[in-house]
Biotite code that builds the C-alpha atoms (Angstrom):
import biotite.structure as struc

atoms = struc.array([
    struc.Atom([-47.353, -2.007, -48.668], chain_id="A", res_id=1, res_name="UNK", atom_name="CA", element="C"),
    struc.Atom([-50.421, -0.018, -48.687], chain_id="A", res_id=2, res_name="UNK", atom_name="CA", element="C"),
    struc.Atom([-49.963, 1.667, -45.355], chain_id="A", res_id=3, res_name="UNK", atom_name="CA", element="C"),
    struc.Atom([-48.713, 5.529, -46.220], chain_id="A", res_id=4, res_name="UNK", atom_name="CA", element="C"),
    struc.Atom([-46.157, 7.065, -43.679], chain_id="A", res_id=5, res_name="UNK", atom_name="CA", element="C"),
    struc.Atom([-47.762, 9.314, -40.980], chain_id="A", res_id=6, res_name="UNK", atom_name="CA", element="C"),
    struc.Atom([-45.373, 12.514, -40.649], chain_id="A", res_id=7, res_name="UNK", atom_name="CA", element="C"),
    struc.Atom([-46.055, 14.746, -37.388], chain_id="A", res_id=8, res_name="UNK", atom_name="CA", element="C"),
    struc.Atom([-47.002, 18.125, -37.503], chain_id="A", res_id=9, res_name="UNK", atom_name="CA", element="C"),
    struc.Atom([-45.013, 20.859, -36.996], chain_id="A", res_id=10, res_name="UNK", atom_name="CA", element="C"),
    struc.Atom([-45.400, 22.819, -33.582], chain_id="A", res_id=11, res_name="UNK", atom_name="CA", element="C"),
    struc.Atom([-47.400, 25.974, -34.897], chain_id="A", res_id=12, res_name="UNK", atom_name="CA", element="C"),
    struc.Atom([-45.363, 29.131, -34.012], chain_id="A", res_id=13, res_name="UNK", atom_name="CA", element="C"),
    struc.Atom([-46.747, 31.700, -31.186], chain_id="A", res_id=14, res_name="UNK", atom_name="CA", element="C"),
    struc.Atom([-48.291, 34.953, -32.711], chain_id="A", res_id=15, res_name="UNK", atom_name="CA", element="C"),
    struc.Atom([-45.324, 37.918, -32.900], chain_id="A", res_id=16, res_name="UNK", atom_name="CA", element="C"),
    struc.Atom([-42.502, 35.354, -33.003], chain_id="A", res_id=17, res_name="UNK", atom_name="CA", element="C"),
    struc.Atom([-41.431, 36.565, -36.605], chain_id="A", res_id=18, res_name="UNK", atom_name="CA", element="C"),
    struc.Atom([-40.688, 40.006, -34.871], chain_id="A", res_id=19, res_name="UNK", atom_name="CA", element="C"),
    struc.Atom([-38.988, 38.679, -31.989], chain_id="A", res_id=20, res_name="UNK", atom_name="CA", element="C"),
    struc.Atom([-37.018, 37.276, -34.133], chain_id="A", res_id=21, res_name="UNK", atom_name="CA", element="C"),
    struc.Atom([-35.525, 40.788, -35.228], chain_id="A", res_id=22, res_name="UNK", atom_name="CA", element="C"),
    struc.Atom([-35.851, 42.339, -31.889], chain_id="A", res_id=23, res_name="UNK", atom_name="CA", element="C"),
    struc.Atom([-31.952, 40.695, -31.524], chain_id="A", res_id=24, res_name="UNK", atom_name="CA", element="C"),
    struc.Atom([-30.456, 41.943, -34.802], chain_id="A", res_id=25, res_name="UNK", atom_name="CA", element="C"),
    struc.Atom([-32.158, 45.696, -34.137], chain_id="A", res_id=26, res_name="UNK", atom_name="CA", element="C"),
    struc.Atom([-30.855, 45.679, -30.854], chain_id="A", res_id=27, res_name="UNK", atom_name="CA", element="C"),
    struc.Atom([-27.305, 45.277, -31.849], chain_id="A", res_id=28, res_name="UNK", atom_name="CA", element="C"),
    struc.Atom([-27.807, 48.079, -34.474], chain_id="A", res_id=29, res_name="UNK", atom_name="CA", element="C"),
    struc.Atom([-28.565, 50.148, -32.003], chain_id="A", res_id=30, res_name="UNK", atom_name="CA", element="C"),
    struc.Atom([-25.823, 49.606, -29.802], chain_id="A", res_id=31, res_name="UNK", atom_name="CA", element="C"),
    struc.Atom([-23.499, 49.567, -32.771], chain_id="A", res_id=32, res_name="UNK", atom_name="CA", element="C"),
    struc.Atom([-24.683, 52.924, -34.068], chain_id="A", res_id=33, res_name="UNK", atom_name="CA", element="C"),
    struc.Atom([-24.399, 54.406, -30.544], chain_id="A", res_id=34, res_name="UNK", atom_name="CA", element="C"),
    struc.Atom([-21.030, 52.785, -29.821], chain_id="A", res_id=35, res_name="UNK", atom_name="CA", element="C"),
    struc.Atom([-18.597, 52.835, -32.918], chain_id="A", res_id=36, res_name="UNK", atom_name="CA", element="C"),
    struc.Atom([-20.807, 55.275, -36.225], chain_id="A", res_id=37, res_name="UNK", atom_name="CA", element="C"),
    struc.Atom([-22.201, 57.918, -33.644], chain_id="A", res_id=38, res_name="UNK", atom_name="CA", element="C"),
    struc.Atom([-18.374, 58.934, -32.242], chain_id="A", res_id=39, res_name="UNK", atom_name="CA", element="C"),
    struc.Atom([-16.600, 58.423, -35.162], chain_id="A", res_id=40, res_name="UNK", atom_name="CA", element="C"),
    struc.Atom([-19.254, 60.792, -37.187], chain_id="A", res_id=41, res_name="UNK", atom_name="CA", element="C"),
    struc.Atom([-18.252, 63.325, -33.668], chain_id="A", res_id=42, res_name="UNK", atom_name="CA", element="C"),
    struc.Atom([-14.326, 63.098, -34.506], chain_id="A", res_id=43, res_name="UNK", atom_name="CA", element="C"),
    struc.Atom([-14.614, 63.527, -37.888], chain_id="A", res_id=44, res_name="UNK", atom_name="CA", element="C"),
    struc.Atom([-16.352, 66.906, -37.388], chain_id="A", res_id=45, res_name="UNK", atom_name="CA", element="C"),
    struc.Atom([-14.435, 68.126, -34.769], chain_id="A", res_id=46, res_name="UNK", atom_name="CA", element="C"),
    struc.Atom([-11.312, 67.247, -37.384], chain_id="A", res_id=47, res_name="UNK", atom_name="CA", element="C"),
    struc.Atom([-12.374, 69.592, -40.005], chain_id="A", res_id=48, res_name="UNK", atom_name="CA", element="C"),
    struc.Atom([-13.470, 72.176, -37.885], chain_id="A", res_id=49, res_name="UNK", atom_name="CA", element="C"),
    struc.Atom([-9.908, 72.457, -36.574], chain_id="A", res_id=50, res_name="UNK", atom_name="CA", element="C"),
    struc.Atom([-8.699, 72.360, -40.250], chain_id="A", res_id=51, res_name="UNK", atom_name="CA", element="C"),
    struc.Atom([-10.554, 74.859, -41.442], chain_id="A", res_id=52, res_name="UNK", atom_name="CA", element="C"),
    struc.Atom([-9.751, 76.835, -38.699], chain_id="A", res_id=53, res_name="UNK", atom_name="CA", element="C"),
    struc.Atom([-6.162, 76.710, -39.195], chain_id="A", res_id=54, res_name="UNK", atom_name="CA", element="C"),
    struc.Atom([-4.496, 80.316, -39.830], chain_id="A", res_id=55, res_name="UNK", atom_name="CA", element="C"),
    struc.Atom([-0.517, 81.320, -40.142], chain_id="A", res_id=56, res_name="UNK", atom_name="CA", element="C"),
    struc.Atom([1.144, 81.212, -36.999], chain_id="A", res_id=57, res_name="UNK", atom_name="CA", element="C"),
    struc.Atom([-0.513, 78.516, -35.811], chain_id="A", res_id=58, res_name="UNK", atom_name="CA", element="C"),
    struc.Atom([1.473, 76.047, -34.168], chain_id="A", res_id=59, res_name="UNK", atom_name="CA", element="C"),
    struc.Atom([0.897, 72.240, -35.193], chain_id="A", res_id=60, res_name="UNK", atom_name="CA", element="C"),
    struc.Atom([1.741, 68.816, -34.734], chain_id="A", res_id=61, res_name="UNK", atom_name="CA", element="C"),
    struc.Atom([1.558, 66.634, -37.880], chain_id="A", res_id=62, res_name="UNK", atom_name="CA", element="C"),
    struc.Atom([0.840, 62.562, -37.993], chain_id="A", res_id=63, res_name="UNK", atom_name="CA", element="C"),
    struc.Atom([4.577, 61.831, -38.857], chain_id="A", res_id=64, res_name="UNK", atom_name="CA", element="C"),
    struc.Atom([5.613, 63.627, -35.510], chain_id="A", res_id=65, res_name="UNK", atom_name="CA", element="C"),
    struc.Atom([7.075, 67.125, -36.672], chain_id="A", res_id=66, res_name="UNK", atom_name="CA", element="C"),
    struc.Atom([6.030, 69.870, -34.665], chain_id="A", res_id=67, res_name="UNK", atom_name="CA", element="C"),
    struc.Atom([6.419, 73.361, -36.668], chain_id="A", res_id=68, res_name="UNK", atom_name="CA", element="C"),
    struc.Atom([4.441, 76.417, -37.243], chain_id="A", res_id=69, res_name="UNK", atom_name="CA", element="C"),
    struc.Atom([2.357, 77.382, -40.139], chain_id="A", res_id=70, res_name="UNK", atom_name="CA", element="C"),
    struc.Atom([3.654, 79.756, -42.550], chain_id="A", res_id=71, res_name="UNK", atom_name="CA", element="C"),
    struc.Atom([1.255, 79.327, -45.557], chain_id="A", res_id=72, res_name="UNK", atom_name="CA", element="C"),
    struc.Atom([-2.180, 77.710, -45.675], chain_id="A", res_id=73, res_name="UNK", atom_name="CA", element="C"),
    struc.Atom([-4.027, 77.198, -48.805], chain_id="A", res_id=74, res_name="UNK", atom_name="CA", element="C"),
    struc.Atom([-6.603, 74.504, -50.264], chain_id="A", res_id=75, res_name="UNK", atom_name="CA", element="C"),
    struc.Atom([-5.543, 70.947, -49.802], chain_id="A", res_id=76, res_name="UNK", atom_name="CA", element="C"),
    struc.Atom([-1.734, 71.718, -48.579], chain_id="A", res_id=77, res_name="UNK", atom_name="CA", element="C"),
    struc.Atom([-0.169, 73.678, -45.543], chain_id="A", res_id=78, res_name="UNK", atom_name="CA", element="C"),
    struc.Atom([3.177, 75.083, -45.339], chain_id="A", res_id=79, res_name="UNK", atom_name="CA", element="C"),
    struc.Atom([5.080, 74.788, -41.844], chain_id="A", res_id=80, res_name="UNK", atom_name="CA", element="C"),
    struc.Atom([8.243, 75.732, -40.583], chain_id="A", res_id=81, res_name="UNK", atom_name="CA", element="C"),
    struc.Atom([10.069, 72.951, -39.182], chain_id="A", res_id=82, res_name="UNK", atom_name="CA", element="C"),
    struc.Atom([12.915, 74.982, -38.270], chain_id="A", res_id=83, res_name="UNK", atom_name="CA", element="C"),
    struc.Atom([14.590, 78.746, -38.662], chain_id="A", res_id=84, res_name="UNK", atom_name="CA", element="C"),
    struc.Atom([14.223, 78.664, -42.734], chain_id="A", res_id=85, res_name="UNK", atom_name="CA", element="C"),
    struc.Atom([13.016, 75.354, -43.188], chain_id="A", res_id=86, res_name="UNK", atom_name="CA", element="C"),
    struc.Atom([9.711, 74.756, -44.409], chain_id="A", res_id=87, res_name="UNK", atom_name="CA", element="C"),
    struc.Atom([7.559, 71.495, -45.222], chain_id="A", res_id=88, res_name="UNK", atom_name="CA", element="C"),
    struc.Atom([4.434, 71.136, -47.483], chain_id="A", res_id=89, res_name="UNK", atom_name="CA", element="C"),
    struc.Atom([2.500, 68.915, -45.936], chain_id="A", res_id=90, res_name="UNK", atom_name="CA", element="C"),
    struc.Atom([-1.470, 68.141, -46.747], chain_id="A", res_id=91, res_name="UNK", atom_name="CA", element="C"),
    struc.Atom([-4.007, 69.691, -44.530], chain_id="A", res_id=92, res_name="UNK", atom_name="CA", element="C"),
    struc.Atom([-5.210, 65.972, -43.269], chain_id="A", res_id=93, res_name="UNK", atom_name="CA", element="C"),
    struc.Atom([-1.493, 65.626, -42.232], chain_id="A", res_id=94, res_name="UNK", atom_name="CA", element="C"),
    struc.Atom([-2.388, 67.815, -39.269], chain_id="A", res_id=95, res_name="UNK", atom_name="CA", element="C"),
    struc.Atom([-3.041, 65.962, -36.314], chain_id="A", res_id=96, res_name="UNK", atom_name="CA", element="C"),
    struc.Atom([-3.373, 68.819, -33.514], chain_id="A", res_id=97, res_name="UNK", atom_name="CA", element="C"),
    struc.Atom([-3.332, 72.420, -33.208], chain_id="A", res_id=98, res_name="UNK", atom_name="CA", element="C"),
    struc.Atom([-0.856, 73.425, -30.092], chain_id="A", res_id=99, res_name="UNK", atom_name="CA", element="C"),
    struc.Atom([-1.315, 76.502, -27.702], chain_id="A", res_id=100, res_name="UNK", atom_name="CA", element="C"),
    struc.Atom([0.514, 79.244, -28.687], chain_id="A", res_id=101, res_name="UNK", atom_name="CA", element="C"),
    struc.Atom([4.337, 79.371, -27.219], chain_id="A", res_id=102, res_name="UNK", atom_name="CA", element="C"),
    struc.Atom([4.566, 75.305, -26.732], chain_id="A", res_id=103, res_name="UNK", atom_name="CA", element="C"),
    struc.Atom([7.229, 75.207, -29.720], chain_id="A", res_id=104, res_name="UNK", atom_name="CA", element="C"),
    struc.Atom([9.200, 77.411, -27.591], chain_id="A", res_id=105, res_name="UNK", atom_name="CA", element="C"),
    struc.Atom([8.984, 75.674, -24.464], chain_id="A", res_id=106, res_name="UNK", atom_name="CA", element="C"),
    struc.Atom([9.918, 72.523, -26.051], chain_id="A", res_id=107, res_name="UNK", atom_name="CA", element="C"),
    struc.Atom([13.183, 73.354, -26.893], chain_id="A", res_id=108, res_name="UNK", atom_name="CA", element="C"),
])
């Protein structure tokens, strides 16, 4: 009854274990920066450099598929000629790629 419980000590931790413990998690920041933000921040420039390059005559390929060439260009929106006096306002984002010149031709 008057004997008192005799708990064991814990081990006592090596010095520099608390930043070991990180070295993991900055490691796969790291790798994670380099592999999926650092490429994605590449596209995304090389995207709006070819938008704001974009001039009339230009020939383009849009997300839905259309191929046509552009007529108008302003702010947000671009016009393009889908075919002989048909034209589509589409928004600039809506261009995927910016063809050579003549490929509209050779496609059909």
């Amino acid at each position: 009854m008057f004997i008192t419980s005799a708990f064991a000590q814990g081990a006592a931790s090596p010095p520099g274990s608390d930043l070991m413990s990180f070295a993991p998690l900055v490691v796969i920041f790291v790798v994670f920066y380099f592999m999926l933000i650092r490429p994605q921040m590449k596209r995304s420039k090389e995207m709006k450099a070819m938008l704001d390059a974009l001039q009339k005559n230009d020939e383009v390929v849009t997300t839905g598929g259309e191929l046509g060439r552009v007529v108008k260009v302003g702010e947000n929106y671009v016009t393009i000629e889908i075919a002989p006096n048909v034209e589509v306002l589409v928004q600039k984002t809506a261009v995927q790629t910016v063809l050579p010149k003549g490929t509209i031709k050779a496609a059909s």
